[in-house]
N, CA, C and O of each residue as an XYZ file, in Angstrom:
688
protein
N     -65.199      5.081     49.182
C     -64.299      4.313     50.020
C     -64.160      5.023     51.364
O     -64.236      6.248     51.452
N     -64.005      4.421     52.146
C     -63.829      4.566     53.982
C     -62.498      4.344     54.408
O     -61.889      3.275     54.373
N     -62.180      5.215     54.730
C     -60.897      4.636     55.770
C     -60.850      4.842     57.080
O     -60.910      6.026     57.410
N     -60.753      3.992     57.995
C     -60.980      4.034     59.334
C     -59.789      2.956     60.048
O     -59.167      2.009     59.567
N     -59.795      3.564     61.381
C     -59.176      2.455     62.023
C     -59.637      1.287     62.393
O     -60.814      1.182     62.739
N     -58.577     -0.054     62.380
C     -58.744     -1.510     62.575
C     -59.471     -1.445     63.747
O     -59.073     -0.732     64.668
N     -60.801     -2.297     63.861
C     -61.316     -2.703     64.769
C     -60.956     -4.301     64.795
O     -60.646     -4.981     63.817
N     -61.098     -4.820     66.423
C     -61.045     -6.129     66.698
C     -60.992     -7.283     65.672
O     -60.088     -7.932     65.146
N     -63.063     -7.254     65.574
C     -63.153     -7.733     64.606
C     -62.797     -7.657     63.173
O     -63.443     -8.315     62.357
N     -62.376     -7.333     63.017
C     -61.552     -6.874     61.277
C     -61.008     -7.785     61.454
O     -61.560     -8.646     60.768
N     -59.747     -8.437     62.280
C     -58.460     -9.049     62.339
C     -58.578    -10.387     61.402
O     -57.750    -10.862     60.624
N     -59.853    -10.812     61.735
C     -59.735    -12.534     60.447
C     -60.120    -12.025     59.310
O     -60.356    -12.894     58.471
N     -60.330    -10.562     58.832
C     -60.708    -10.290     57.502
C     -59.343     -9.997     57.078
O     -58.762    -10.578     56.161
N     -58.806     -8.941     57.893
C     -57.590     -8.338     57.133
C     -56.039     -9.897     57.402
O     -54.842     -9.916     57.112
N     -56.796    -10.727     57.940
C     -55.537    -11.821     57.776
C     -55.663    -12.516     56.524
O     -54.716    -12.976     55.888
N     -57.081    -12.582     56.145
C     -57.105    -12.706     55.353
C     -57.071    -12.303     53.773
O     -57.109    -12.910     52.703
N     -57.000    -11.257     54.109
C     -56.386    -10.285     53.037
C     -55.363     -9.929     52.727
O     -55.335     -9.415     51.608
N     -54.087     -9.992     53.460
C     -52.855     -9.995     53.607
C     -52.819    -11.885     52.826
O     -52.208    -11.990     51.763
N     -53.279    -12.804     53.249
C     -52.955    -14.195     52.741
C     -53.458    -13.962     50.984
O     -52.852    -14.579     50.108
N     -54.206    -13.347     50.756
C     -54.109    -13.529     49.097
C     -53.593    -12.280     48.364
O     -53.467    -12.156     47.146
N     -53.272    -11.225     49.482
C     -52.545    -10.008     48.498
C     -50.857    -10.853     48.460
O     -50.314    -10.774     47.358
N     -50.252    -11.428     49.288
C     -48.459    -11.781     49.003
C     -49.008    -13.431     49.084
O     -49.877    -14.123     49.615
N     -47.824    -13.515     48.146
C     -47.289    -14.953     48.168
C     -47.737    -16.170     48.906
O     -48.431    -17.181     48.805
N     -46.513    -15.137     50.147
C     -45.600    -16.270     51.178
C     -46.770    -15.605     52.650
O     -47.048    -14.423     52.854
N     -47.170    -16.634     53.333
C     -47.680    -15.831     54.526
C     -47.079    -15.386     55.801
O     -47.671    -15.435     56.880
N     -45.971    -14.984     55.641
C     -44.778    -13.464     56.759
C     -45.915    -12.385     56.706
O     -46.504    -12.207     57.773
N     -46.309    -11.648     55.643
C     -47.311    -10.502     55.755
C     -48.141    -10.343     56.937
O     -48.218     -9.370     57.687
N     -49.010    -11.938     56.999
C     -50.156    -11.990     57.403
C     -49.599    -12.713     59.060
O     -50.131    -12.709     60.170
N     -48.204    -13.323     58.505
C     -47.760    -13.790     60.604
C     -47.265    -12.578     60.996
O     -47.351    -12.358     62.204
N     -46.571    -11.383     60.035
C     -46.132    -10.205     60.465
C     -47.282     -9.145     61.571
O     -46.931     -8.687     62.658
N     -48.862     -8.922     60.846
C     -49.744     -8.772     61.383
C     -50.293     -8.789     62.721
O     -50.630     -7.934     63.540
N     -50.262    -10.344     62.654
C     -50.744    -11.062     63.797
C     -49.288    -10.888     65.286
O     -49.559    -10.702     66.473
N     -48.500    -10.962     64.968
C     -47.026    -10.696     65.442
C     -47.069     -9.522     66.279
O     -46.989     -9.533     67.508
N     -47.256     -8.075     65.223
C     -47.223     -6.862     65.635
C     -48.396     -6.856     66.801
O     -48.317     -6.643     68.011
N     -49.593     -7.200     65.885
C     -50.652     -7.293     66.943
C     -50.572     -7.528     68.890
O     -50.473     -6.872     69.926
N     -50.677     -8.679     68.485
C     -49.740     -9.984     70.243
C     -48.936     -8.904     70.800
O     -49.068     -8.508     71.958
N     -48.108     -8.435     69.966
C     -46.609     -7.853     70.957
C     -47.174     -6.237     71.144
O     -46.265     -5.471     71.464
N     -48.387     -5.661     71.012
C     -48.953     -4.396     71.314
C     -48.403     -3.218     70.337
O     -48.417     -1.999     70.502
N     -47.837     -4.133     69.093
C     -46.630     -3.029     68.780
C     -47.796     -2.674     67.139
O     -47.312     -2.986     66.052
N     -48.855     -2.210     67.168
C     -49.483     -2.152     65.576
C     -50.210     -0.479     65.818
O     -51.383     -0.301     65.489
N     -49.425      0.602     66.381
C     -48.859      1.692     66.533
C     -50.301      2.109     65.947
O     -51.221      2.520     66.653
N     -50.364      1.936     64.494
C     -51.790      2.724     63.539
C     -51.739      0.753     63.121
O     -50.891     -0.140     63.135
N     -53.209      0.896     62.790
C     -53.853      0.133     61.646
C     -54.737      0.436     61.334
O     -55.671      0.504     62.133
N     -54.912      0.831     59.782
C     -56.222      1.185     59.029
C     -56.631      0.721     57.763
O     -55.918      0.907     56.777
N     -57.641      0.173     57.702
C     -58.210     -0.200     56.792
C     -59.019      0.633     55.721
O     -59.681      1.580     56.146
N     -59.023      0.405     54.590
C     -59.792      0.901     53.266
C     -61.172     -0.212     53.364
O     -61.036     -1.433     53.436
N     -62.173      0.330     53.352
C     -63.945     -0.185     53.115
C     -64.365      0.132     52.454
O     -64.611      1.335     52.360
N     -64.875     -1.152     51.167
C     -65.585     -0.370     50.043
C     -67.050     -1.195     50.246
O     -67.380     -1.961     51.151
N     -67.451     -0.952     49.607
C     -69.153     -1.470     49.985
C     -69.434     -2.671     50.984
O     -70.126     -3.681     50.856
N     -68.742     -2.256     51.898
C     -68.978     -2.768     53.755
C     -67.945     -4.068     53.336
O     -68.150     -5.113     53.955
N     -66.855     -4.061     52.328
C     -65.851     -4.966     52.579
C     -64.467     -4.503     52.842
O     -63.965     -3.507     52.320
N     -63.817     -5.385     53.785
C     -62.226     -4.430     53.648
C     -61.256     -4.855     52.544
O     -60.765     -5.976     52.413
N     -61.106     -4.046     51.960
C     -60.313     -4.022     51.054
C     -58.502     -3.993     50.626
O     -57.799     -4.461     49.729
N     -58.308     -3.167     51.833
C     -57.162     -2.583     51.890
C     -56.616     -2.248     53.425
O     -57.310     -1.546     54.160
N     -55.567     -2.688     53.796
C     -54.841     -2.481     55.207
C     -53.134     -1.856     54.986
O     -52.230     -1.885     54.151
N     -53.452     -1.274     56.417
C     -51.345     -0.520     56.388
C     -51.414     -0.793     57.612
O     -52.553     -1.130     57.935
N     -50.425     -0.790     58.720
C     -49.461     -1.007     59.519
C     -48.675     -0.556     59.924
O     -47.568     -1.027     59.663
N     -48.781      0.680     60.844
C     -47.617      1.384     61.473
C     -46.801      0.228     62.632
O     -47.320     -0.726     63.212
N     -45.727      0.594     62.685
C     -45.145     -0.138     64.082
C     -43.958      0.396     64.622
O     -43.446      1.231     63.876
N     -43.160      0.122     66.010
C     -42.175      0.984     66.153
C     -40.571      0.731     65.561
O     -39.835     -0.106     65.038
N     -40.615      1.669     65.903
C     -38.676      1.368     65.428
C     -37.596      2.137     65.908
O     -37.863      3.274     66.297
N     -36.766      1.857     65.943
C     -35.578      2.781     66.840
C     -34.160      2.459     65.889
O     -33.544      1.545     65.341
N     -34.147      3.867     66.127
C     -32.500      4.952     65.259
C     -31.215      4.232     66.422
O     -31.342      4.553     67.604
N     -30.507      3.668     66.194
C     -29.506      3.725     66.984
C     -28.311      4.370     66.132
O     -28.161      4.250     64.916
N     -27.653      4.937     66.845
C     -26.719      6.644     66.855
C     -25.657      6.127     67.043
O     -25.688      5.233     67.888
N     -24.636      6.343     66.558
C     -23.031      6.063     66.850
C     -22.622      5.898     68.479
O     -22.208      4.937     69.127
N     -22.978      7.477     68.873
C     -22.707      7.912     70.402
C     -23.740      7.302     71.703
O     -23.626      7.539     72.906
N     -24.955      6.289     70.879
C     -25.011      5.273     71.347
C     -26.477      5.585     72.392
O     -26.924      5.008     73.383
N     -27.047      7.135     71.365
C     -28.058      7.221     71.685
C     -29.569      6.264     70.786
O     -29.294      5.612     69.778
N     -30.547      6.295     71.125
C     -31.262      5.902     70.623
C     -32.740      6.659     69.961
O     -33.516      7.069     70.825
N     -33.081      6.823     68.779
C     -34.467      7.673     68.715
C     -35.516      6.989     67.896
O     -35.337      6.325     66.875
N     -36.750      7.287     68.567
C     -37.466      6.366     67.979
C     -38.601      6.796     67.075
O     -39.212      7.865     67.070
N     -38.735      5.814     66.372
C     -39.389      6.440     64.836
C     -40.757      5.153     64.281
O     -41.283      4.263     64.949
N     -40.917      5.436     63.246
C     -42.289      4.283     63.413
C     -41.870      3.385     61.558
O     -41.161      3.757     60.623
N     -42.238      2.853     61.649
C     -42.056      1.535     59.938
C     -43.426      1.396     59.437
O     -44.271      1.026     60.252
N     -43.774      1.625     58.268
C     -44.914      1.579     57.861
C     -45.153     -0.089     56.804
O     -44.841      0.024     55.619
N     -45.506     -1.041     57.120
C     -45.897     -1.856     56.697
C     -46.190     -3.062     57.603
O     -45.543     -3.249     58.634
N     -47.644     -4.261     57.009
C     -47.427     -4.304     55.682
C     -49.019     -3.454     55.459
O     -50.035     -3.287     56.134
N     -48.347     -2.928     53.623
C     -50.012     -2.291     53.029
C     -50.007     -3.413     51.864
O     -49.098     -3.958     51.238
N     -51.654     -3.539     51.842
C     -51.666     -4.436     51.023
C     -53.108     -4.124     50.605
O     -53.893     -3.511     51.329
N     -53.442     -4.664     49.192
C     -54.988     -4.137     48.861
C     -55.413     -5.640     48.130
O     -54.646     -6.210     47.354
N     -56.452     -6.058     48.422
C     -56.645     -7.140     47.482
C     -56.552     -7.470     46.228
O     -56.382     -6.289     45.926
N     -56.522     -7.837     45.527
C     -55.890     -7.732     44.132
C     -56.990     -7.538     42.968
O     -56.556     -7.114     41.897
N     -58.006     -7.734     43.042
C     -59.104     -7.192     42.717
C     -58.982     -5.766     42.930
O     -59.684     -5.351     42.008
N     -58.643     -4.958     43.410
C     -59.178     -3.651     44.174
C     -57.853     -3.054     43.966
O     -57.845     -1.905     44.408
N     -56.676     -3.425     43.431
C     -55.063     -3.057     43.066
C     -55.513     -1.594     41.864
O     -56.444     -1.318     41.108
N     -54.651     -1.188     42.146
C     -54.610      0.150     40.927
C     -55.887      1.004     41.107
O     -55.990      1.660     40.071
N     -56.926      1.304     41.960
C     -57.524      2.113     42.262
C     -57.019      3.113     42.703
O     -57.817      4.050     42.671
N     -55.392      3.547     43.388
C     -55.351      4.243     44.482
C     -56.023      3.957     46.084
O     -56.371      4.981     46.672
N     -56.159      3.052     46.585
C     -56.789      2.510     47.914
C     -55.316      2.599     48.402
O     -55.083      3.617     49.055
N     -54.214      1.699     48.213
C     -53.323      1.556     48.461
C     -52.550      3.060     49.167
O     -52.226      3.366     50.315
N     -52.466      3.755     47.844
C     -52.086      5.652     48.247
C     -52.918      5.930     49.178
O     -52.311      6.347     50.164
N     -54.118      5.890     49.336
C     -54.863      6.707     50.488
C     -54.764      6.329     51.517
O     -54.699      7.189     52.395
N     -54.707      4.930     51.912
C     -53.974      4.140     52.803
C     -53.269      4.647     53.475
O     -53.517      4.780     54.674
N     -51.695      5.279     52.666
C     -50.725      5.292     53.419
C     -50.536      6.851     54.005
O     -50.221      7.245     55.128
N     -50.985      7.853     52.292
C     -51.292      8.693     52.868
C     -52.415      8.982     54.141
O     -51.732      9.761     54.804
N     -53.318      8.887     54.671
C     -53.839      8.804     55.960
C     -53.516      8.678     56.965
O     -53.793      9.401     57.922
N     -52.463      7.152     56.935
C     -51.863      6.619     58.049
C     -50.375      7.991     58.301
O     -49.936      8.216     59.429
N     -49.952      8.559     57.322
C     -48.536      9.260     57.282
C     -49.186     10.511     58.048
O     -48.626     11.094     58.976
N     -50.343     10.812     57.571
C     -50.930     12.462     57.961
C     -51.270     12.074     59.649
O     -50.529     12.806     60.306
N     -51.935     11.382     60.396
C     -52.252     10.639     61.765
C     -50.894     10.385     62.106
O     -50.682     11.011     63.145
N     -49.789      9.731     61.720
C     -48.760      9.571     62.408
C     -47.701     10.841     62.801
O     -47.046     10.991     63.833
N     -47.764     11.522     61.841
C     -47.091     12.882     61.607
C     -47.689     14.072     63.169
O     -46.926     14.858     63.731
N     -49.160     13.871     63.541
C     -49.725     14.126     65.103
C     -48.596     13.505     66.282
O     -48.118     14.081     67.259
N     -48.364     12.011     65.748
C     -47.776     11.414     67.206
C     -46.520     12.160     67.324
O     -46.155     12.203     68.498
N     -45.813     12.702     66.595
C     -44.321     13.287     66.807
C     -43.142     12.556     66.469
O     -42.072     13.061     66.806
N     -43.133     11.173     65.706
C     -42.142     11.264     65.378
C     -41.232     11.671     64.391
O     -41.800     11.915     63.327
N     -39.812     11.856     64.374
C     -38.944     12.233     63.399
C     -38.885     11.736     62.070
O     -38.529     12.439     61.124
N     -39.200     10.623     61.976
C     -38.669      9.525     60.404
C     -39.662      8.300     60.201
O     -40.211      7.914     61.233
N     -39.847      7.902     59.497
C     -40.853      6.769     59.114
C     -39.799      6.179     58.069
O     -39.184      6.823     57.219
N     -39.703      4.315     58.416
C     -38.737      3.640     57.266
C     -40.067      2.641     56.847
O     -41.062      2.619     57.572
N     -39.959      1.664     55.366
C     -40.502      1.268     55.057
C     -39.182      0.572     53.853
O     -38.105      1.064     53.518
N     -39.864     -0.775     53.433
C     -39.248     -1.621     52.559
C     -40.160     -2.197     51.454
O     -41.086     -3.002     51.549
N     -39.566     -1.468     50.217
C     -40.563     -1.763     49.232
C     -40.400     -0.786     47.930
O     -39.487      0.039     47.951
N     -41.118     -0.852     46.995
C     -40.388     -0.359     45.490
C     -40.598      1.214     45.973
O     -41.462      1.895     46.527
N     -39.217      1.371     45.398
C     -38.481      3.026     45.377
C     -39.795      3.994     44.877
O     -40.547      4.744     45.499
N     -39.683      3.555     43.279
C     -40.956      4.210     42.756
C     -42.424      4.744     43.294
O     -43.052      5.799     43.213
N     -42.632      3.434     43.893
C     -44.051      3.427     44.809
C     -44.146      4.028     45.831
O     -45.309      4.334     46.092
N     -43.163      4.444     46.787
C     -43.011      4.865     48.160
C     -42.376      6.078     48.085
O     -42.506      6.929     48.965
N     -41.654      6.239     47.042
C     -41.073      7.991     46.719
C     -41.878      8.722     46.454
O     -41.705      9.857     46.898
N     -43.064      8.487     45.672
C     -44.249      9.668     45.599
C     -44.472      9.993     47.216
O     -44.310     11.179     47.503
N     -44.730      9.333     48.025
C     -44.909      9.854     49.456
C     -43.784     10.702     49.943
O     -44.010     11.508     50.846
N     -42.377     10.574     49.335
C     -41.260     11.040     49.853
C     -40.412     10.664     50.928
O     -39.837     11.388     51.741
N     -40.417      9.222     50.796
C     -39.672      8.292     51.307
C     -38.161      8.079     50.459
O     -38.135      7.593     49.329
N     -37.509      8.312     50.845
C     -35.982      8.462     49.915
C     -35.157      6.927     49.890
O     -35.598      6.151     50.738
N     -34.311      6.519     49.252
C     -33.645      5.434     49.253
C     -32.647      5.641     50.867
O     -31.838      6.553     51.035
N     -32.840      4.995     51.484
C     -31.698      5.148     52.759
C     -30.289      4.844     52.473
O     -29.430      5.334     53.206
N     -29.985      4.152     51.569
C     -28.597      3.440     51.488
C     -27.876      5.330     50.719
O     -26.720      5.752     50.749
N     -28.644      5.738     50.366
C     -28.256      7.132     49.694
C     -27.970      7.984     50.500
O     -27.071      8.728     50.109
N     -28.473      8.251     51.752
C     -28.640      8.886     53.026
C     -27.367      8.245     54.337
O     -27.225      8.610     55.503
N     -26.729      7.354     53.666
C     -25.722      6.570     54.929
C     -26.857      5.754     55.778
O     -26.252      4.980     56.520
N     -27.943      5.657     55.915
C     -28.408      4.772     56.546
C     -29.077      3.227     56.454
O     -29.733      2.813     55.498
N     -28.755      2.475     57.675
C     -28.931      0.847     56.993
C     -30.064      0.574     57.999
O     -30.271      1.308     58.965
N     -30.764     -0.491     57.725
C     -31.255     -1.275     57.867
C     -30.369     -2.486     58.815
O     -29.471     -3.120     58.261
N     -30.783     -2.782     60.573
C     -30.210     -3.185     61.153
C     -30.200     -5.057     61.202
O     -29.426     -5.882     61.687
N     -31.459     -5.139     60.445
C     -31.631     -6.596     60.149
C     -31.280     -6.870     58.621
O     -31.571     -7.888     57.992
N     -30.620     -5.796     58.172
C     -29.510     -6.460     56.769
C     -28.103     -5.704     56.732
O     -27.913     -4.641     56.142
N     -27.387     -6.239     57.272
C     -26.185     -5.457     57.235
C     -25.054     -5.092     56.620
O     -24.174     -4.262     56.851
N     -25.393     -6.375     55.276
C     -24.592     -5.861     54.202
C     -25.509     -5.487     52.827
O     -25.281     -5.803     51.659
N     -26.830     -4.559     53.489
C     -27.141     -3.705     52.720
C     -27.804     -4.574     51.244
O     -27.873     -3.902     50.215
N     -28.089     -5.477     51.215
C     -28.496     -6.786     50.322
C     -29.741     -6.091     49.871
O     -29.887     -6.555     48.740
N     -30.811     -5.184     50.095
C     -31.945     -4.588     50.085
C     -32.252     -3.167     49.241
O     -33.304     -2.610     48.925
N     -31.311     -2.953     49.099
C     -30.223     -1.631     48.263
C     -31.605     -0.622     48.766
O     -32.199     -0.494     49.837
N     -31.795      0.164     47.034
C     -32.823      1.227     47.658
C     -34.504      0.920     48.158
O     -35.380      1.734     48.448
N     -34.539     -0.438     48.127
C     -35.884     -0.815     48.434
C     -36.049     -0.719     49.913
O     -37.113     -1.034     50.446
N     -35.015     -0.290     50.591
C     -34.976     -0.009     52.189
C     -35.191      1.842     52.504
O     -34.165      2.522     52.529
N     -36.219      2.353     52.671
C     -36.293      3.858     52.372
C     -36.615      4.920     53.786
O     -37.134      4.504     54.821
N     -36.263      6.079     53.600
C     -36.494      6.501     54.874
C     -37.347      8.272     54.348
O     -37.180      9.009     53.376
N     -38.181      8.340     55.487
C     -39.115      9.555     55.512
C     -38.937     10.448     56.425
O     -39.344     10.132     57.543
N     -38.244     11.914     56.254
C     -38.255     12.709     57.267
C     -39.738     13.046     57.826
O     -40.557     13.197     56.919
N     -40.203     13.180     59.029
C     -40.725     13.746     59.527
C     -41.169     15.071     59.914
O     -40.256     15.894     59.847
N     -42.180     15.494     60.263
C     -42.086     16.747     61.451
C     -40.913     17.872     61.335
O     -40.396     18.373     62.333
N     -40.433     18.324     59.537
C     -39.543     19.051     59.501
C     -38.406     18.635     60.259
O     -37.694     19.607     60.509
N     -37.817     17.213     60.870
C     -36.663     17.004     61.517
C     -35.979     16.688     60.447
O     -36.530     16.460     59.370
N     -34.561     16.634     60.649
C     -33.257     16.597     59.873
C     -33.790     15.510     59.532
O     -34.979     15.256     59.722
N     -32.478     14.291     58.665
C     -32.457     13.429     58.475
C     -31.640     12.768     59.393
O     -30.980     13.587     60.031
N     -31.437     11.693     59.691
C     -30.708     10.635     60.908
C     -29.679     11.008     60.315
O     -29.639     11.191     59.099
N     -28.322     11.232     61.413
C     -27.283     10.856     61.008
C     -26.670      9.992     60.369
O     -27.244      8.907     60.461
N     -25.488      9.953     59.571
C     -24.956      9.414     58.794
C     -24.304      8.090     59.698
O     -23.660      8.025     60.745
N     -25.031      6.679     58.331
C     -24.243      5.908     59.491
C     -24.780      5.305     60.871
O     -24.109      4.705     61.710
N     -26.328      5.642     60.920
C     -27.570      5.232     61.644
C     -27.724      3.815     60.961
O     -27.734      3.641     59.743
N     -27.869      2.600     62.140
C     -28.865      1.607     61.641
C     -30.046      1.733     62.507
O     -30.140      2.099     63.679
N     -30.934      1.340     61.643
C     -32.600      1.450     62.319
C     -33.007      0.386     62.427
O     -32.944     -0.214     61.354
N     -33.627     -0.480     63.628
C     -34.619     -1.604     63.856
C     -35.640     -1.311     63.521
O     -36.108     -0.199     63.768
N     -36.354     -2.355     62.775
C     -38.025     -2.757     62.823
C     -38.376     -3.462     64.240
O     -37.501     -4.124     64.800
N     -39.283     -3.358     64.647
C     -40.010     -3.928     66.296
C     -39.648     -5.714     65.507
O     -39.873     -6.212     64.404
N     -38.826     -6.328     67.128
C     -38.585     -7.665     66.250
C     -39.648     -8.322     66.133
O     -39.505     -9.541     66.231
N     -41.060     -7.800     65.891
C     -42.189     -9.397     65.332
C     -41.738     -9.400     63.736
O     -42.204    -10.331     63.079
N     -40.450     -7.987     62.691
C     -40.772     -8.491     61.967
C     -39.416     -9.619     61.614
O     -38.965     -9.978     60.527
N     -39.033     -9.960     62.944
C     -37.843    -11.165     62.525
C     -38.776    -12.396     61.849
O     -38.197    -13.193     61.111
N     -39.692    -12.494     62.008
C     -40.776    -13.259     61.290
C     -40.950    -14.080     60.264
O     -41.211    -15.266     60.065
N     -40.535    -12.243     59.142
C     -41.030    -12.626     58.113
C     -40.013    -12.427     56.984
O     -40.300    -12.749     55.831
């Protein structure tokens, strides 16, 4: 398996790969969204015998602070692996890759939404545990499936931080 960054042409493969890994297609308008608005930070794909298999999605995001500062941090999704190709680990290498490359750019925290279990091996923690919310759910409706990743040896956000996703993902 290959992992490399999204080229151009990839984009009608991995839309289409996002349309039969979920459901509902937000994933795949989320994509295309981030894309348009310049905001798809990392994208990398998993290649297994010259097909793509597997995609992740960095994008930005910003800490807003009581005292009304702001810091900005990156959201990792969507990852998705075709379903054929599920339970290999593609998915893990995925993200691990994209976490080790992002961890270069400097920021503090990486959030992501999605099972506790799955995203805690990386060491992504439940945020609602940490005082921090999620600024597009505000009564916390998302519980620990809303998670946050220290960075770069930085603290954790203050207590009481809500964090934005870049709004393409009002979307989805």
């Amino acid at each position: 398996m290959k992992i490399r960054p999204c080229e151009p042409e990839d984009h009608t493969g991995i839309d289409t790969l996002l349309q039969t890994a979920f459901p509902e297609p937000g994933e795949a308008r989320l994509a295309v969204a981030l894309r348009a608005a310049d905001a798809d930070t990392l994208e990398l794909v998993a290649e297994l015998d010259d097909k793509i298999v597997g995609v992740t999605m960095f994008s930005p995001t910003q800490a807003k602070l009581d005292d009304g500062r702001e810091i900005p941090g990156l959201g990792l999704g969507p990852v998705a692996v075709l379903p054929d190709y599920q339970n290999r680990g593609i998915g893990a290498a995925l993200i691990e890759a994209g976490l080790d490359f992002i961890r270069t750019l400097g920021p503090t925290y990486c959030i992501v939404l999605g099972d506790p279990d799955f995203y805690g091996r990386f060491g992504f923690e439940p945020a609602p545990s940490l005082d921090l919310h999620w600024a597009g759910d505000p009564e916390d409706k998302t519980g620990n499936a809303f998670q946050v990743l220290a960075l770069n040896d930085a603290p954790h956000l203050p207590r009481g931080t809500r964090i934005e996703y870049h709004p393409a993902f009002d979307i989805v």
